[in-house]
C-alpha positions in Angstrom: 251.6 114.8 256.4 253.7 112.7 259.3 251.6 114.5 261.7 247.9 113.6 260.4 245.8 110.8 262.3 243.9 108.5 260.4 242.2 106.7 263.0 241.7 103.1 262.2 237.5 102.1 262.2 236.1 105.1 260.7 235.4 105.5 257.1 236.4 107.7 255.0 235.1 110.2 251.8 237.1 111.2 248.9 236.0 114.9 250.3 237.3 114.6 253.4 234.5 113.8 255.7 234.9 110.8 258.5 231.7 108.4 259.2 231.7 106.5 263.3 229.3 103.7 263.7 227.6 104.4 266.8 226.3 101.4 269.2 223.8 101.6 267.2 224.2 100.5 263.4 221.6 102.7 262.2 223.5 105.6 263.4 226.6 107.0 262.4 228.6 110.0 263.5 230.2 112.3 260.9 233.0 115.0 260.9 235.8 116.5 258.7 239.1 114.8 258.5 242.5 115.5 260.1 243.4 116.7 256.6 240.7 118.8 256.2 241.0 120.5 258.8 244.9 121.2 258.2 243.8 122.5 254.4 241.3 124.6 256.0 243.7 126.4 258.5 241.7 127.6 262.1 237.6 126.8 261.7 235.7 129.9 262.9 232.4 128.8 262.0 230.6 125.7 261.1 226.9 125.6 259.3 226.0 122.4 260.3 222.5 120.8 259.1 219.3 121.1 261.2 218.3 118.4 263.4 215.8 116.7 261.3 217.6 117.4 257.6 217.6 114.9 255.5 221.2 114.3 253.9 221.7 113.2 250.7 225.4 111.2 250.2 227.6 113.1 247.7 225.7 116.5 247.8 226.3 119.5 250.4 224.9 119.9 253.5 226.5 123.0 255.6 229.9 124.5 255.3 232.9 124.5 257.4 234.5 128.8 257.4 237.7 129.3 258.2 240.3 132.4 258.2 241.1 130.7 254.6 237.8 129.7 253.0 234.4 128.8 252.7 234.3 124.6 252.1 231.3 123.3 251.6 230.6 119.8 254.3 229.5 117.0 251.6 226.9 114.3 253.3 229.3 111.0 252.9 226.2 109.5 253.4 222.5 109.5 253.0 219.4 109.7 255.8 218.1 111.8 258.7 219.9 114.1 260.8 219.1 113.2 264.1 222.0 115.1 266.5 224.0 118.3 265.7 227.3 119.1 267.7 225.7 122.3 269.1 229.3 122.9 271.1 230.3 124.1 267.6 228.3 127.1 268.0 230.5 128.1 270.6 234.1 126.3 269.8 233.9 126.1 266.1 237.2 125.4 266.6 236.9 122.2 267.6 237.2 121.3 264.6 241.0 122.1 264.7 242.0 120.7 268.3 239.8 117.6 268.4 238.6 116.7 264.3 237.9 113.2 265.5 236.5 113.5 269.5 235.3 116.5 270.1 234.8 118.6 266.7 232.3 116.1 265.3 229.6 117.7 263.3 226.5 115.4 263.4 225.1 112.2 263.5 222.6 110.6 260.8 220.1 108.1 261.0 221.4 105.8 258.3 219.0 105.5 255.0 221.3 102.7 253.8 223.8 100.8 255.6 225.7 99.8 253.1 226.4 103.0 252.0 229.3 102.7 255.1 230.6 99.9 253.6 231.2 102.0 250.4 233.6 104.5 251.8 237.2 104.1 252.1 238.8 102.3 255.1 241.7 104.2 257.0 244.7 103.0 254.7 242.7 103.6 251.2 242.0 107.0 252.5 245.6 107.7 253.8 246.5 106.4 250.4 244.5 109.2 248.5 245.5 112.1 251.2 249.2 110.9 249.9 248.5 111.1 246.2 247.1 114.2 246.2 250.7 115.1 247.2 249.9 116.2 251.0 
């Protein structure tokens, strides 16, 4: 647990997903978590959704494979996919190495805003990892 980031500025799900604001506030950028990818163990592939998908916050989008399981990527929040990380294709594990920089997954057109606002700021989210006894 000592060794996971939890960047300050993102937001964070209760499944593990991490939300950027881009320069643009209708934009966000989303990937899995520091933790996740520790519970996962090393990614090998990543089914990311198609540029164009719409996402739907709360319900699965893609999946993240690893030499452990199949995890299904939850949408943390709801709109158009409008950029996929197609370095994954390739480097899947990205996701490992770089969860935050380069491992990100894809980026949404926002439906709602203030569905940002909803998730959980860096020390909420450290606070759950910790009491789910990581």
């Amino acid at each position: 647990m000592a060794d996971l980031t939890f960047p300050d500025g993102l937001r964070y799900s209760a499944e593990h997903e991490w939300v950027a604001r881009a320069a643009d506030d209708s934009v966000v950028r989303v990937g899995i978590t520091d933790f996740a990818q520790d519970s996962l163990g090393d990614v090998v592939y990543v089914d990311s959704p198609a540029l164009g998908d719409t996402v739907t916050a709360g319900e699965a989008c893609g999946e993240v494979e690893s030499t452990k399981s199949v995890s299904d990527l939850i949408a943390p929040v709801s709109g158009e996919v409008v950029a996929v990380n197609e370095a994954l294709e390739d480097a899947p594990e990205s996701l490992n190495s770089s969860p935050y920089e380069d491992g990100w997954i894809f980026e949404v057109r926002l439906a709602d805003p203030a569905e940002v606002d909803a998730l959980m700021d860096a020390p909420a989210y450290r606070a759950a990892v910790e009491s789910e006894g990581a």
